[in-house]
TIDRENGU-619030 format. One record per residue (C-alpha): y, x, z. Coordinates in Angstrom, 3 decimals, always signed. Example, Ala and Ser with C-alpha at 12.3 -4.5 7.8 and 13.67 -1.06 7.14 Angstrom:
! residues 2
<atom><c2>-4.500</c2><c1>+12.300</c1><c3>+7.800</c3></atom>
<atom><c2>-1.060</c2><c1>+13.670</c1><c3>+7.140</c3></atom>
//
This chain:
! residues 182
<atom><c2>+27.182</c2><c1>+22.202</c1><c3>+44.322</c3></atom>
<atom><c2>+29.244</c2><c1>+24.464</c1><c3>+42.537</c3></atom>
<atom><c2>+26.630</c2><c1>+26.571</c1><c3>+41.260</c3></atom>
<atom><c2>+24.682</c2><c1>+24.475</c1><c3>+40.270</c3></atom>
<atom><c2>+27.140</c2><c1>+23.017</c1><c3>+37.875</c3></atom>
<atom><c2>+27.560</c2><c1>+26.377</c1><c3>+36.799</c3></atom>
<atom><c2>+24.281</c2><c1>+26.494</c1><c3>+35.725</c3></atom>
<atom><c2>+24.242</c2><c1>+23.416</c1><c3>+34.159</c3></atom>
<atom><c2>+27.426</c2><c1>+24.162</c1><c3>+32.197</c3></atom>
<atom><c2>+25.432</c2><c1>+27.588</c1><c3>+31.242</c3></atom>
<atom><c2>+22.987</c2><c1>+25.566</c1><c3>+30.080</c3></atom>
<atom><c2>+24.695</c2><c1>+23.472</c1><c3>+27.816</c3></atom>
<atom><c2>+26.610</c2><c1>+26.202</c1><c3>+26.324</c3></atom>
<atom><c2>+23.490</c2><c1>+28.108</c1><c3>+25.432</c3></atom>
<atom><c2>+21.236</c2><c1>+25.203</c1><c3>+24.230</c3></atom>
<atom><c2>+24.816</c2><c1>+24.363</c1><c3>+21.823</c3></atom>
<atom><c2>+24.737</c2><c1>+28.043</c1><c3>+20.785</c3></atom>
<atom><c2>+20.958</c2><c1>+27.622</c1><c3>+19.881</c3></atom>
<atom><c2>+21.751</c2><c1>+24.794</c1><c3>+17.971</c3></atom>
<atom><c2>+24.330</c2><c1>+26.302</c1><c3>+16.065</c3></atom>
<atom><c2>+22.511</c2><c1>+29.225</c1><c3>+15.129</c3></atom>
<atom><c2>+19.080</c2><c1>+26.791</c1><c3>+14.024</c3></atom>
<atom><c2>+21.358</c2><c1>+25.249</c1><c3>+11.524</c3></atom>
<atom><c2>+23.141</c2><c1>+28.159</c1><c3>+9.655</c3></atom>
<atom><c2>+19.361</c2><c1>+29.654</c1><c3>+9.145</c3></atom>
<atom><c2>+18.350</c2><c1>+26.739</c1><c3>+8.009</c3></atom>
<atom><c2>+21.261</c2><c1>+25.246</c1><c3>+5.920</c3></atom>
<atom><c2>+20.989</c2><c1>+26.334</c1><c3>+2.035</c3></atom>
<atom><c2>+22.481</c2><c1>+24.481</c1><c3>-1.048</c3></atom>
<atom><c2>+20.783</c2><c1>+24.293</c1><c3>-4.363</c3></atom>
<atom><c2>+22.720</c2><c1>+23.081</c1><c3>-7.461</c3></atom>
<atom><c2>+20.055</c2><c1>+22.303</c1><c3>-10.337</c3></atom>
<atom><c2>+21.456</c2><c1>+21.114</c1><c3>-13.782</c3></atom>
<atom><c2>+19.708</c2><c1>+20.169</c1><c3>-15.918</c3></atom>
<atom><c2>+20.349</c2><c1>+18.563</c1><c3>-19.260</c3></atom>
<atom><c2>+18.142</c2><c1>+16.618</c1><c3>-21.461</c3></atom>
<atom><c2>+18.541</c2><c1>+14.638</c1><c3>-24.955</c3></atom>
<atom><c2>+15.613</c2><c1>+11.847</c1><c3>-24.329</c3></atom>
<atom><c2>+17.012</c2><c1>+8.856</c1><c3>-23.143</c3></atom>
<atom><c2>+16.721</c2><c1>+7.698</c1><c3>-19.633</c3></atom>
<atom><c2>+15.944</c2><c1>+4.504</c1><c3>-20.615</c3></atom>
<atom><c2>+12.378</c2><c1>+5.909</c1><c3>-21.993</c3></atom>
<atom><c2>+9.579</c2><c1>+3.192</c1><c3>-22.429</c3></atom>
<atom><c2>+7.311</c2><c1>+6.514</c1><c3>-22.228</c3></atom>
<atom><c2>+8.846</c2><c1>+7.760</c1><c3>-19.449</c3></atom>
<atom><c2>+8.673</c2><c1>+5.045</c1><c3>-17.228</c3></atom>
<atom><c2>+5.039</c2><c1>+4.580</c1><c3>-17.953</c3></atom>
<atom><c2>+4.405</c2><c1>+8.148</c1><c3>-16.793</c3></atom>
<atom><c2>+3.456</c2><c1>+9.493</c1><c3>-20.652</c3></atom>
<atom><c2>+4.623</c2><c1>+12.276</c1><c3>-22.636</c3></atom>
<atom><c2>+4.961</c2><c1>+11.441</c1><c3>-26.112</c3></atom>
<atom><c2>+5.373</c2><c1>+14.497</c1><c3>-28.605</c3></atom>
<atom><c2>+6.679</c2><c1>+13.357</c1><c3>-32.375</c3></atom>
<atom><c2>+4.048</c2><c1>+15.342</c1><c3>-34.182</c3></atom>
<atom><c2>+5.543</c2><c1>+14.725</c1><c3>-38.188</c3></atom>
<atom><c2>+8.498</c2><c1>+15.901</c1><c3>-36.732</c3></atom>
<atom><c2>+10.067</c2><c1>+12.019</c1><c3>-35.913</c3></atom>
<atom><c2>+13.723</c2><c1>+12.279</c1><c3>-34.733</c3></atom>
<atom><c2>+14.634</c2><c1>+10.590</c1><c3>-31.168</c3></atom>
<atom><c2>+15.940</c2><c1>+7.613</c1><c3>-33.010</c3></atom>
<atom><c2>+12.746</c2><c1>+7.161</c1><c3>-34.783</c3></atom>
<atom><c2>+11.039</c2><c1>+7.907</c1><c3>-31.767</c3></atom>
<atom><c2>+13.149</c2><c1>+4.981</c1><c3>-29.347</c3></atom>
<atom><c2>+12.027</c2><c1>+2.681</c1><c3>-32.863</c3></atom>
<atom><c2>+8.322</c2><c1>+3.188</c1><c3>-32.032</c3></atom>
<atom><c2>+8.086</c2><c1>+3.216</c1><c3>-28.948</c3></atom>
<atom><c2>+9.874</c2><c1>-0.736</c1><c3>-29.097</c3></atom>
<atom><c2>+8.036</c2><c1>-1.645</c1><c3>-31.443</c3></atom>
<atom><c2>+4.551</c2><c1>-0.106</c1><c3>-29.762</c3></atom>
<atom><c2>+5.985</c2><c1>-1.255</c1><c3>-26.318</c3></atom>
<atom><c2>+6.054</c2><c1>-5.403</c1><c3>-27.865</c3></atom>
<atom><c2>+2.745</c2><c1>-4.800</c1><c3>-29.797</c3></atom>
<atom><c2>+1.451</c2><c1>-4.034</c1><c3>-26.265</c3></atom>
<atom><c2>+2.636</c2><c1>-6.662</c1><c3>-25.099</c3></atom>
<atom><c2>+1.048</c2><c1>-8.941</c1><c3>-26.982</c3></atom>
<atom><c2>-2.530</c2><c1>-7.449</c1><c3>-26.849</c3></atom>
<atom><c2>-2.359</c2><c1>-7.326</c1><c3>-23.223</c3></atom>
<atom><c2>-0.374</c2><c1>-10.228</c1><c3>-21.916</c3></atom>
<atom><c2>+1.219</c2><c1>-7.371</c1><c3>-19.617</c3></atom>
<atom><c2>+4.648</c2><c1>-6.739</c1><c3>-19.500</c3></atom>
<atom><c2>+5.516</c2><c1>-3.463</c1><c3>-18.146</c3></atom>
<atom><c2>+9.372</c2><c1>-4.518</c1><c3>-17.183</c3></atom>
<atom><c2>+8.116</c2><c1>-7.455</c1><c3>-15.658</c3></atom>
<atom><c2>+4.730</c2><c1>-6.870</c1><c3>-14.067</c3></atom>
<atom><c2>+2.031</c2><c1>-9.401</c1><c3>-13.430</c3></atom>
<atom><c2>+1.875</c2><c1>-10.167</c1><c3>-9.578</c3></atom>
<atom><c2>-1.914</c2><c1>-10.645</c1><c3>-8.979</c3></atom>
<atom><c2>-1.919</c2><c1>-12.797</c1><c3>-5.742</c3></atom>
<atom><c2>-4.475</c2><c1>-12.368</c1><c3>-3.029</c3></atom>
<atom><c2>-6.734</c2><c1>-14.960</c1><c3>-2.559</c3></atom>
<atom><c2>-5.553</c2><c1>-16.059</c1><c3>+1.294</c3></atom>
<atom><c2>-8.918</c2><c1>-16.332</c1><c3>+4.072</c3></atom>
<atom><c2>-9.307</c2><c1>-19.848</c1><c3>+5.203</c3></atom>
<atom><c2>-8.706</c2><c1>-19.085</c1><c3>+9.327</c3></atom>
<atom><c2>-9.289</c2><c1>-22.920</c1><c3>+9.945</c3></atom>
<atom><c2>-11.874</c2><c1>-23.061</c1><c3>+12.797</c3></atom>
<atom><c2>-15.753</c2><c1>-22.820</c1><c3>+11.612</c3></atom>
<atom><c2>-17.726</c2><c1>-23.689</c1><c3>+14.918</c3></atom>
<atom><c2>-17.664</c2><c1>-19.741</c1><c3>+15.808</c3></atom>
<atom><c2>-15.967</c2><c1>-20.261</c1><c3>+19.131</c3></atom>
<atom><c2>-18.946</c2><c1>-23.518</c1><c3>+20.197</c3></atom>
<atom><c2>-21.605</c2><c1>-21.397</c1><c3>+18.654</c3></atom>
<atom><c2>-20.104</c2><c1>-18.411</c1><c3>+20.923</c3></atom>
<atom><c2>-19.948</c2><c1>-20.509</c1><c3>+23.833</c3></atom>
<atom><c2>-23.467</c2><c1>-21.870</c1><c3>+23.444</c3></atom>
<atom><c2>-24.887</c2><c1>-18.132</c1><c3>+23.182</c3></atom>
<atom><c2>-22.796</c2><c1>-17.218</c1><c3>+26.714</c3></atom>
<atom><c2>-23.676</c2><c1>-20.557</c1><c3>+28.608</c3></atom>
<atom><c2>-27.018</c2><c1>-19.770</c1><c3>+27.864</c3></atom>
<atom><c2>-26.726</c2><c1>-15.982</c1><c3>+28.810</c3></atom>
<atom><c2>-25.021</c2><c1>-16.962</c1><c3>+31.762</c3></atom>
<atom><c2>-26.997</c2><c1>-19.815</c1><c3>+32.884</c3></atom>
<atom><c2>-30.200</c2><c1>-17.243</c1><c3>+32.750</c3></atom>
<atom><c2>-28.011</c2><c1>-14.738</c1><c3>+34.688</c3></atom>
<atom><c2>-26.980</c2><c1>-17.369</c1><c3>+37.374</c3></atom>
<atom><c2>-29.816</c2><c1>-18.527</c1><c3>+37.923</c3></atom>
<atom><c2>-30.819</c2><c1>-15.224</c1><c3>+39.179</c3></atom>
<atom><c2>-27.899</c2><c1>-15.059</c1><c3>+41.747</c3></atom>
<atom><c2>-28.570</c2><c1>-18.515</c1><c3>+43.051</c3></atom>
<atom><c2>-26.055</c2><c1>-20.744</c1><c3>+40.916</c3></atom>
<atom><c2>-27.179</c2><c1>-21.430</c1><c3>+37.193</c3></atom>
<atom><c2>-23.903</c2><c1>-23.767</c1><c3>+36.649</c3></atom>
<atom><c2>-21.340</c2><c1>-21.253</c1><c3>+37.473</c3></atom>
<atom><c2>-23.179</c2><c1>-18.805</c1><c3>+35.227</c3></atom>
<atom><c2>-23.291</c2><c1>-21.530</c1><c3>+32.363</c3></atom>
<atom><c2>-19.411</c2><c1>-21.742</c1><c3>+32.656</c3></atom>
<atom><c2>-18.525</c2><c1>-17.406</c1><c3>+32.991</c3></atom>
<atom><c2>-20.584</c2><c1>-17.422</c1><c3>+30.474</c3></atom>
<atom><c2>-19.457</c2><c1>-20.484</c1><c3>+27.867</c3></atom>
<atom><c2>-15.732</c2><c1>-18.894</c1><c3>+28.722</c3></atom>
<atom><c2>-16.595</c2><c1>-14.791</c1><c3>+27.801</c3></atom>
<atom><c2>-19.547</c2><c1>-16.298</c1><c3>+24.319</c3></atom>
<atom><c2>-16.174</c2><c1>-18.872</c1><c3>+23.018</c3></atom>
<atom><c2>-13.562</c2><c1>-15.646</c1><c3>+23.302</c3></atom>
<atom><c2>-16.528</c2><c1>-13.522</c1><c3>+21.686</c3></atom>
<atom><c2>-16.808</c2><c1>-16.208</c1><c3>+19.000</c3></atom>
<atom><c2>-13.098</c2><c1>-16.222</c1><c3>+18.272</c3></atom>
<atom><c2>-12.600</c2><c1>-12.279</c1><c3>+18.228</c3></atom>
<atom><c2>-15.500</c2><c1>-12.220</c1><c3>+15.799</c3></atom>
<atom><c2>-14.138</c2><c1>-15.187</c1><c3>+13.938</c3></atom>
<atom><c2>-10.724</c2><c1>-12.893</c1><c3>+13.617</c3></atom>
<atom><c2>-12.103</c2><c1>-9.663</c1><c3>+12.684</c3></atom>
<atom><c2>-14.487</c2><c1>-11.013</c1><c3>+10.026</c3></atom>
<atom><c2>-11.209</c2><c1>-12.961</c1><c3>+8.553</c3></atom>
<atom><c2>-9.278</c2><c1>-9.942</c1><c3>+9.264</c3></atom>
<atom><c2>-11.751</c2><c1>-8.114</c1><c3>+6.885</c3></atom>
<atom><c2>-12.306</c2><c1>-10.805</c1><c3>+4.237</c3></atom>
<atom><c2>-8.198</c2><c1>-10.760</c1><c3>+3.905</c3></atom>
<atom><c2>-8.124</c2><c1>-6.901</c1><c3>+3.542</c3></atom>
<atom><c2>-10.742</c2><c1>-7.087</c1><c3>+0.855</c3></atom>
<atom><c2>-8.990</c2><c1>-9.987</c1><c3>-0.997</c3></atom>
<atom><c2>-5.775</c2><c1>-7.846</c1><c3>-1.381</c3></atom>
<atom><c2>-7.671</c2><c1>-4.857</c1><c3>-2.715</c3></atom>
<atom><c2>-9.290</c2><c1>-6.863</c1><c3>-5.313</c3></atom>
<atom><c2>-6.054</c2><c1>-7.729</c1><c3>-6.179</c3></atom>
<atom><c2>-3.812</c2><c1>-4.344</c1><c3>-6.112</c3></atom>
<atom><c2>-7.091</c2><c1>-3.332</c1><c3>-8.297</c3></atom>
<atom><c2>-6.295</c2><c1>-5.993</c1><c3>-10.806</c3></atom>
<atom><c2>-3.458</c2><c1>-5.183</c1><c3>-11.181</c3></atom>
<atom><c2>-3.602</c2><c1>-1.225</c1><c3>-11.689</c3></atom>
<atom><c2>-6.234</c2><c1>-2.537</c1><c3>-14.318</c3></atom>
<atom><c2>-3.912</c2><c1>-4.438</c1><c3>-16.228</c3></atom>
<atom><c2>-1.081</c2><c1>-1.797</c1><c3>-15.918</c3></atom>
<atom><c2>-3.737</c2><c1>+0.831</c1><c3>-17.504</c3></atom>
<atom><c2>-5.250</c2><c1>-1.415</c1><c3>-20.269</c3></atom>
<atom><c2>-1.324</c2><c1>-1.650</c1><c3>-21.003</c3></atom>
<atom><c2>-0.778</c2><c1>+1.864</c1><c3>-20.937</c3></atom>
<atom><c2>-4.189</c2><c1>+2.660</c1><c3>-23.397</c3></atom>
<atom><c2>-2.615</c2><c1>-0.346</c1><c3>-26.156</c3></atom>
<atom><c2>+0.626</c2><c1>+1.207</c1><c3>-26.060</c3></atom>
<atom><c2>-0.581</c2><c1>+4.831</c1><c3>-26.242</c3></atom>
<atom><c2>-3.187</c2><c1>+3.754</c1><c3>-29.232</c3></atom>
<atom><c2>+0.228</c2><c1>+2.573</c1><c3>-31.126</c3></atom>
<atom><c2>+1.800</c2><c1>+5.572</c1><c3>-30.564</c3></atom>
<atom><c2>-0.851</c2><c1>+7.866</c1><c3>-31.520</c3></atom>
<atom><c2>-1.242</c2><c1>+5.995</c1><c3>-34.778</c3></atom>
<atom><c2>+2.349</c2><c1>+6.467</c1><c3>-35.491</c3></atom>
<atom><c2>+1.657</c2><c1>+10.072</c1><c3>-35.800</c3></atom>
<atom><c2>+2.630</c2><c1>+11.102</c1><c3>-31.745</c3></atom>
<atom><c2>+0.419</c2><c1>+12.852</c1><c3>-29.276</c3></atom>
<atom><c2>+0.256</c2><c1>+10.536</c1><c3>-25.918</c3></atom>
<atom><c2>-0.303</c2><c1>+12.378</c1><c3>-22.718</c3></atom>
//
């Protein structure tokens, strides 16, 4: 018993040690500072563009435009950029259809045939009105399943639309304020 805590406490010692070593090769600090004069706040920046002030416009001048480009936007595309259009998915109507009856008419029929062969017709009806109504629900499920997946992406699509035709009216005002939009 004694050795075998022994080699237990070895164990432990030398997984610890393991440990310990793992983590000073792999423990390193970086310090990055970096310093910037464009505001935080950037309508640009938040969209994802670059803007570069080709007349040589100062940052103030620059934060002016981009306001006034980020309202005229606005109002061309009924998009706000702050407040983003939620584009709702239209929801899959999962109220029964008949898929589970028409299911269970397909098996009872299936089955009848099949129990007929094996002497009882009516219990082969019933196995098989049972396994066609499950059939007819799964099927019933997936196909909503589906529809529901393909409502959402027609959606998320709608509303990446909007957020680009956005981003083009905005970048149009900027470019004919004498910046290059990237």
């Amino acid at each position: 018993m004694k050795k075998i805590k022994s080699i237990l406490l070895a164990v432990i010692v030398f997984t610890s040690i393991q440990q310990l070593i793992a983590q000073e090769t792999t423990t390193t600090t970086t310090t990055v500072t970096t310093t910037t004069t464009q505001p935080e706040t950037s309508i640009a920046k938040g969209l994802g563009l670059y803007i570069f002030p080709t007349k040589g416009q100062d940052q103030k001048t620059q934060d002016a435009d981009e306001m006034e480009c980020y309202k005229w936007a606005i109002e061309q595309t009924g998009y706000d950029p702050l407040n983003p259009t939620q584009v709702q998915a239209e929801k899959v109507n999962t109220a029964p259809n008949g898929s589970a009856v028409k299911g269970a008419a397909g098996g009872a029929a299936a089955g009848a045939a099949i129990g007929a062969i094996g002497g009882d017709a009516g219990e082969g009806a019933a196995i098989g009105a049972v396994v066609g109504g499950l059939r007819g629900r799964r099927a019933k499920a997936h196909n909503n399943q589906q529809q529901q997946q393909q409502n959402n992406a027609a959606a998320d699509a709608k509303e990446k639309e909007m957020e680009n035709n956005y981003k083009k009216a905005f970048s149009a005002c900027m470019e004919g304020k004498a910046y290059t939009v990237k």
